[in-house]
SEBA-259080 format. One record per residue: residue number from 1; residue in one letter; chain; y, x, z of N, C-alpha, C in turn. Coordinates in nm, 4 decimals. Atoms other than C-alpha are relative to their C-alpha. Layout:
SEBA-259080
[node NUM A A [Y X Z] [Y X Z] [Y X Z]],
...
This chain:
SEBA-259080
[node 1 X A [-0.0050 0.0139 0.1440] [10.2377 12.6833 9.8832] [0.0837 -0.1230 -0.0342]],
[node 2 X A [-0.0704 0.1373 0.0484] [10.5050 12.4324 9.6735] [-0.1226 -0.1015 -0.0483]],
[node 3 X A [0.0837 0.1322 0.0572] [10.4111 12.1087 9.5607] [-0.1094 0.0522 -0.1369]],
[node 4 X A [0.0462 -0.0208 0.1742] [10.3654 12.2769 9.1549] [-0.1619 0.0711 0.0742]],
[node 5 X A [0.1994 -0.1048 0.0059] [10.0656 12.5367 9.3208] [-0.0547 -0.1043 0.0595]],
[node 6 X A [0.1021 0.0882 -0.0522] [9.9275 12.2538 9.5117] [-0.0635 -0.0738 -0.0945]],
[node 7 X A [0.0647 0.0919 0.1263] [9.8711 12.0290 9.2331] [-0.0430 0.0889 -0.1085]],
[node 8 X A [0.0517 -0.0849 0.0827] [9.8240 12.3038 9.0243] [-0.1861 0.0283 0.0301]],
[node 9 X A [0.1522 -0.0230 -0.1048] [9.4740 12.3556 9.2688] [-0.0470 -0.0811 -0.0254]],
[node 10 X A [0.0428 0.0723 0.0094] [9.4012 12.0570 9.2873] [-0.0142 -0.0411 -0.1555]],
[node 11 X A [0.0585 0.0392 0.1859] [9.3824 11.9923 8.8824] [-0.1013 0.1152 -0.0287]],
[node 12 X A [0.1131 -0.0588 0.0404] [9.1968 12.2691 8.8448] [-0.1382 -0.0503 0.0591]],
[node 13 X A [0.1293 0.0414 -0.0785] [8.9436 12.1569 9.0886] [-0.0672 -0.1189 -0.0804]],
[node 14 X A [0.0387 0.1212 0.0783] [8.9526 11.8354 8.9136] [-0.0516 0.0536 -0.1092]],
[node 15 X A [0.0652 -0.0209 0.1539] [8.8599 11.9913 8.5664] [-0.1591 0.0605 0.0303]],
[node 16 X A [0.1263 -0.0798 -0.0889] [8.5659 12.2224 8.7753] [-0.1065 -0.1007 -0.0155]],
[node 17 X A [0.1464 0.1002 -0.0502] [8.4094 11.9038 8.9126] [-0.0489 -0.0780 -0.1382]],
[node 18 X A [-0.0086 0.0724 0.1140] [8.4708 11.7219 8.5633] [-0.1339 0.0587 -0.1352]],
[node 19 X A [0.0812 -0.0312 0.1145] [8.3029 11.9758 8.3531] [-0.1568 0.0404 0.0571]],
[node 20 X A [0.1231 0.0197 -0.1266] [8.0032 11.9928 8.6608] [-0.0900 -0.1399 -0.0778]],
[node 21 X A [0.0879 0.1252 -0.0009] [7.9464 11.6316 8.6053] [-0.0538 0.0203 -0.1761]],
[node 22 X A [0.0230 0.0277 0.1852] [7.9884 11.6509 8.1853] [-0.1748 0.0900 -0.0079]],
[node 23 X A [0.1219 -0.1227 -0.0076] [7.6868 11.9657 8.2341] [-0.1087 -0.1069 0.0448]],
[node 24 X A [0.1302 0.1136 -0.0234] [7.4528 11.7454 8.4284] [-0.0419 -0.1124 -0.0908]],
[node 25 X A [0.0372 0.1244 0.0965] [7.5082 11.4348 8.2558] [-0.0481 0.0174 -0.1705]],
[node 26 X A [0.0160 -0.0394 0.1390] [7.4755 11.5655 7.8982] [-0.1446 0.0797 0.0005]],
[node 27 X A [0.1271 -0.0157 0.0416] [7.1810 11.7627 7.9669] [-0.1007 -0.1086 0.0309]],
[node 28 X A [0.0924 0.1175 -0.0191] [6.9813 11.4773 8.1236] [-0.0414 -0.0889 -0.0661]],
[node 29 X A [-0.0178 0.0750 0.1472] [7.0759 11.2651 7.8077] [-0.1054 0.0570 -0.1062]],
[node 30 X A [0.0624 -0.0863 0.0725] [6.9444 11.5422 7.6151] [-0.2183 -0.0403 0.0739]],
[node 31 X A [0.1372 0.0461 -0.0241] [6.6307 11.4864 7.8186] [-0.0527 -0.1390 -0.0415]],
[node 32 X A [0.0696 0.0502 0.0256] [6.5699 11.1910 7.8430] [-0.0092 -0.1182 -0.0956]],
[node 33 X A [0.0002 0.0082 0.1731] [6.6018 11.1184 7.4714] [-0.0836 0.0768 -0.0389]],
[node 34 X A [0.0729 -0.0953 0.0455] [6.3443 11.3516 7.4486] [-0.0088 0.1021 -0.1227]],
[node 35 X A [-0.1045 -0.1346 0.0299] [6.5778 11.6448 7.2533] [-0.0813 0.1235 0.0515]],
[node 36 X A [0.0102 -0.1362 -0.0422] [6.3835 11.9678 7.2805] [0.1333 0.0970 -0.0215]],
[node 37 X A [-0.0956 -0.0995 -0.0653] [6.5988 12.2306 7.4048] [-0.0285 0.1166 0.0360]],
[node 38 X A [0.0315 -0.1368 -0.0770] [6.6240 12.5992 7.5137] [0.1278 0.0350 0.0945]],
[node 39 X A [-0.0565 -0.0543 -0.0956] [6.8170 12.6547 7.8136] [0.0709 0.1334 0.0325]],
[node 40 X A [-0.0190 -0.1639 -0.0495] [7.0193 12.9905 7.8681] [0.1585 -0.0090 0.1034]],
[node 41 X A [-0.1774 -0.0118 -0.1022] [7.2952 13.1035 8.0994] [0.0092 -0.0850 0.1051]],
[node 42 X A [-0.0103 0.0931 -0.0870] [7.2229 12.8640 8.3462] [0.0232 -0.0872 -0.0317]],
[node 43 X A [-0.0328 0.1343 0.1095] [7.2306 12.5601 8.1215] [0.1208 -0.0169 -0.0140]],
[node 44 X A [-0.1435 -0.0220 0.0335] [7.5790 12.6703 8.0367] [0.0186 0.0031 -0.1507]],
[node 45 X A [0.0266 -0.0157 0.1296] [7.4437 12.7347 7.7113] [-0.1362 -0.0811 -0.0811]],
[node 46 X A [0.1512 0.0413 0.0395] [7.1639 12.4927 7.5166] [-0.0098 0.0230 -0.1287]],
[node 47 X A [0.0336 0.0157 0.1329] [7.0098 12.5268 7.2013] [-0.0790 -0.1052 -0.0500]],
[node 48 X A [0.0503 0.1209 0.1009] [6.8927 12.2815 7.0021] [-0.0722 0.0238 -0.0998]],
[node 49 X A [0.0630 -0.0119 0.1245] [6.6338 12.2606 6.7572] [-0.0051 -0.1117 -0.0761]],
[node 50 X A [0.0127 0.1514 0.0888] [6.6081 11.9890 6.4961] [-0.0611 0.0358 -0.1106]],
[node 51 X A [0.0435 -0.0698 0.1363] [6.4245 11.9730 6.1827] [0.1649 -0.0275 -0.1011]],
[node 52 X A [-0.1415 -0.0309 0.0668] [6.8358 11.9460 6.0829] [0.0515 0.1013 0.0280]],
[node 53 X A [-0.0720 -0.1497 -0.0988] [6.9015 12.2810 6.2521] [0.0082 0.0249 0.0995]],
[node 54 X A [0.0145 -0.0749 -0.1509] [6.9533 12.4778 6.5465] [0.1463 0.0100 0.0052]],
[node 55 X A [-0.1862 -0.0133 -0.0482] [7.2809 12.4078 6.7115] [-0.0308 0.0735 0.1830]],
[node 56 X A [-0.0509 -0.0349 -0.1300] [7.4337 12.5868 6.9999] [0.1534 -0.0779 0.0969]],
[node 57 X A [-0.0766 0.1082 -0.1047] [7.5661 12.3246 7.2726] [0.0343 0.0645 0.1081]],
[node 58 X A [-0.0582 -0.0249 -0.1057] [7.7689 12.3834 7.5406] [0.0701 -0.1064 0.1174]],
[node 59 X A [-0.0163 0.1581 -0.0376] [7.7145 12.0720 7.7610] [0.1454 -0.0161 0.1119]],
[node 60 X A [-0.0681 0.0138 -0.0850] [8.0061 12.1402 8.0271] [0.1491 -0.0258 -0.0837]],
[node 61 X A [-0.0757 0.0229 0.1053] [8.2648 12.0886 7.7344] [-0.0278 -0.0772 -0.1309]],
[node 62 X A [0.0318 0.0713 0.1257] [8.0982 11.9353 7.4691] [0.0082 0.0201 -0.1328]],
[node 63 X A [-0.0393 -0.0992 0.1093] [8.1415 12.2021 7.2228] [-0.1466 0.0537 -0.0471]],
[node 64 X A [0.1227 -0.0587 0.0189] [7.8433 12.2460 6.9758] [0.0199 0.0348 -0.1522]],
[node 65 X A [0.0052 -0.0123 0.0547] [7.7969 12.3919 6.6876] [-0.0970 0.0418 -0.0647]],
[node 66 X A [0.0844 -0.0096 0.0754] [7.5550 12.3868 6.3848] [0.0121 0.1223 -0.0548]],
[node 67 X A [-0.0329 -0.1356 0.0709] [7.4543 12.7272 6.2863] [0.0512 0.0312 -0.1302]],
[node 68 X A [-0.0809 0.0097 0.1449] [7.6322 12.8348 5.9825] [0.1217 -0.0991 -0.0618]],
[node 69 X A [-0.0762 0.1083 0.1279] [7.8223 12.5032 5.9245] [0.1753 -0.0081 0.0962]],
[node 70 X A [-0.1634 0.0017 -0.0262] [8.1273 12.4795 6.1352] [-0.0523 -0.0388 0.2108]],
[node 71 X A [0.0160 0.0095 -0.1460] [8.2049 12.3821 6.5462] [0.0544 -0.1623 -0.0283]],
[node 72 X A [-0.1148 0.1564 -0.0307] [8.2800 11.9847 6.6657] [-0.0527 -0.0139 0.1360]],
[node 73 X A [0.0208 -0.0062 -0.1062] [8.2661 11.8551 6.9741] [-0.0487 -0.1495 0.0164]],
[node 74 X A [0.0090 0.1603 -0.0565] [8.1254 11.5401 7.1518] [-0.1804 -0.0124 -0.0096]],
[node 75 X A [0.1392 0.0702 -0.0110] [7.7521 11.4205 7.2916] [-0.0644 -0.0970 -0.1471]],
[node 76 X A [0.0124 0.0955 0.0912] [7.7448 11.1574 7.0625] [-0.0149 0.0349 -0.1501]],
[node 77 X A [-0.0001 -0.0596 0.1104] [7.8310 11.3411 6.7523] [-0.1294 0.1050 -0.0237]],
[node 78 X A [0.1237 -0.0568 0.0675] [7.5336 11.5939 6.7890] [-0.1261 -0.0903 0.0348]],
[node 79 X A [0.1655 0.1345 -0.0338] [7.2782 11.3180 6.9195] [-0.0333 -0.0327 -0.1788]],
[node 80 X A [0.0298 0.0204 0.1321] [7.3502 11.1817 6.5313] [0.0019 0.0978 -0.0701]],
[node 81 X A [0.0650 -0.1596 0.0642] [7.3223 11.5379 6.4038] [-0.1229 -0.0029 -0.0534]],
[node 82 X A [0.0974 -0.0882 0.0016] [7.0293 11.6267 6.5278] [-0.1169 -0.1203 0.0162]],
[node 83 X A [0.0990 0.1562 0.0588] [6.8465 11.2559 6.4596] [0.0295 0.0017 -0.1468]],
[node 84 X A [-0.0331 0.0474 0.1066] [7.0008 11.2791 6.1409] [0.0656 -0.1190 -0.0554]],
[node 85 X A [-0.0973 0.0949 0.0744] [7.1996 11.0077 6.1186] [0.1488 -0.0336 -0.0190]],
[node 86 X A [-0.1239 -0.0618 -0.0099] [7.5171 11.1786 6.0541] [0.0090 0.1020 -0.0935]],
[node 87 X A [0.0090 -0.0740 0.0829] [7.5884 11.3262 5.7455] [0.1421 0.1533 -0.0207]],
[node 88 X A [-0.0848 -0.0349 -0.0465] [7.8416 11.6382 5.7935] [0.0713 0.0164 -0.1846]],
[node 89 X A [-0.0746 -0.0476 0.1174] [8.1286 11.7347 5.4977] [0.0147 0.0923 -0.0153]],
């Protein structure tokens, strides 16, 4: 294989292990912040309950979205969601 498919492999691998670690680390957060949660898909998929709503997180990307209101991305951004201290537009 050229150099381009080699590195081509190897970045993918890199994004693999990347969005591995983001999955672990983000749900654990979620824990132990004590964040109820519902698990599906192999924690590929979490739900979220809040008395602000029920979002669907997707911890290996960081892609969540509040039912009905729109998609954003980032840990941080639904932590203040779903505490409420984050008012959306």
């Amino acid at each position: 294989m050229g150099d381009v498919g080699e590195d081509y492999k190897a970045f993918k691998e890199m994004k693999k292990k990347k969005k591995e670690s983001n999955l672990i680390k983000s749900t654990q957060t979620l824990i132990s912040m004590g964040i109820d949660f519902e698990s599906k898909n192999d924690g590929l998929h979490l739900v979220v309950k809040s008395k602000n709503g029920i979002f669907d997180f997707y911890p290996s990307t960081g892609l969540y979205e509040r039912r009905g209101v729109g998609q954003r991305r980032g840990l941080s951004s639904l932590l203040r969601e779903v505490q409420g201290t984050e008012r959306r537009t």
